[in-house]
N, C-alpha and C positions, 0 to 999 in steps of 0.2 A: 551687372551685379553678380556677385558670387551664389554659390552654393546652401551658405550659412546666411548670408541675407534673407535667401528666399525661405530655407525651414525658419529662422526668426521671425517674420512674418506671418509663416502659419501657427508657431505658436503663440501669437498675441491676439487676445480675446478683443471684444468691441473695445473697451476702453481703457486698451495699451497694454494691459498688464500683462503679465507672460505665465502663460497657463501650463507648462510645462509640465508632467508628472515630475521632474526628476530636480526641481524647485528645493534646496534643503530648508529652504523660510517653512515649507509647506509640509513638514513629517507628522506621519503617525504612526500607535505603536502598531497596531495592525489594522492593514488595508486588504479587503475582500473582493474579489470578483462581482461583480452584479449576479451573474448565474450558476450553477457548475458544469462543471466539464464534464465532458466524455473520455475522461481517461480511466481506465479501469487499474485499481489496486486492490493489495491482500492486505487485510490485517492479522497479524498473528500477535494474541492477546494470554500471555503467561497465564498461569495460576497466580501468581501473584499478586495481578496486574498490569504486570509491564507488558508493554504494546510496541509493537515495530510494524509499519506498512511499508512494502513494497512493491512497486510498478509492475503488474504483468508483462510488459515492454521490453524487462529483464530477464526475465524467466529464461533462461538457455535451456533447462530439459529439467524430467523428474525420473523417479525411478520408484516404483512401487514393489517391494517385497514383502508375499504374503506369508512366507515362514517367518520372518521377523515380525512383523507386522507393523512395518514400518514405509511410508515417506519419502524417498528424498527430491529436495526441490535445491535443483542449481541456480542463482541468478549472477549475472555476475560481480556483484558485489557481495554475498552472501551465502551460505549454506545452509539449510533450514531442512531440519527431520522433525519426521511429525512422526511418536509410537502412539499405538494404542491398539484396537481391534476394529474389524468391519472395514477395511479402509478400502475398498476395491472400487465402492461406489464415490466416494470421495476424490480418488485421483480421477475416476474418470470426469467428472465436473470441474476437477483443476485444470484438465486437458484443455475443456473447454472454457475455461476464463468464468466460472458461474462465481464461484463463493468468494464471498465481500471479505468476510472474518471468521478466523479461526480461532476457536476458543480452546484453550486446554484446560481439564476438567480434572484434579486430584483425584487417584484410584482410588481412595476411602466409595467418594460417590458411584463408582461403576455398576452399583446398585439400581440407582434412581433408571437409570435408559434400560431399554427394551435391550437386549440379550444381541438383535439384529441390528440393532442402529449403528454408525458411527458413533466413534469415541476417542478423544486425545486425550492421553494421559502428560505427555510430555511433548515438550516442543524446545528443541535445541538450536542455538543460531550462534553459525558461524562463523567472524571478517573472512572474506580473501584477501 
């Protein structure tokens, strides 16, 4: 017996049928894991709105400039500057893969946050 006999055979349940995920009789619009993963990504979430996550997996390097006060984050599909103030404590937590998402927060508000905290005012994203 072949190859394709023996997986055809593992894909058929007790009563013949073929169980296959990749069945086109059997689609939906969206199919979810049972659990999540352990992958770690970044959400970077405009003022807008608009949201883009990307895999720490990619991250090639960052570069923190405190006279700018700015960000940069290489991945290799992407270039993403993050302005604002305080950011020192920030990169160092991107170093370390901690923050989920990043929010950018319209300067009108620089108000509302303590003087000390982190704050994005802009978040710029780049194709390579």
């Amino acid at each position: 017996m072949n190859l394709t006999g023996n997986f055809d055979k593992l894909n058929r349940g007790k009563d013949g049928q073929n169980t296959d995920a990749s069945n086109p009789n059997d689609t939906q619009e969206i199919e979810n894991y049972s659990t999540t993963g352990h992958v770690r990504n970044l959400c970077f979430v405009q003022a807008d709105g608009k949201r883009l996550f990307l895999n720490y997996a990619y991250l090639v390097s960052g570069e923190y400039s405190p006279e700018a006060n700015t960000i940069k984050l290489v991945y290799t599909t992407h270039e993403i500057t993050l302005k604002g103030r305080n950011l020192e404590g920030l990169f160092e937590s991107l170093m370390a893969h901690v923050p989920r998402q990043i929010v950018a927060v319209e300067k009108r508000y620089k108000g509302i946050k303590d003087e000390n905290s982190a704050m994005i005012y802009e978040i710029e994203i780049k194709e390579n």
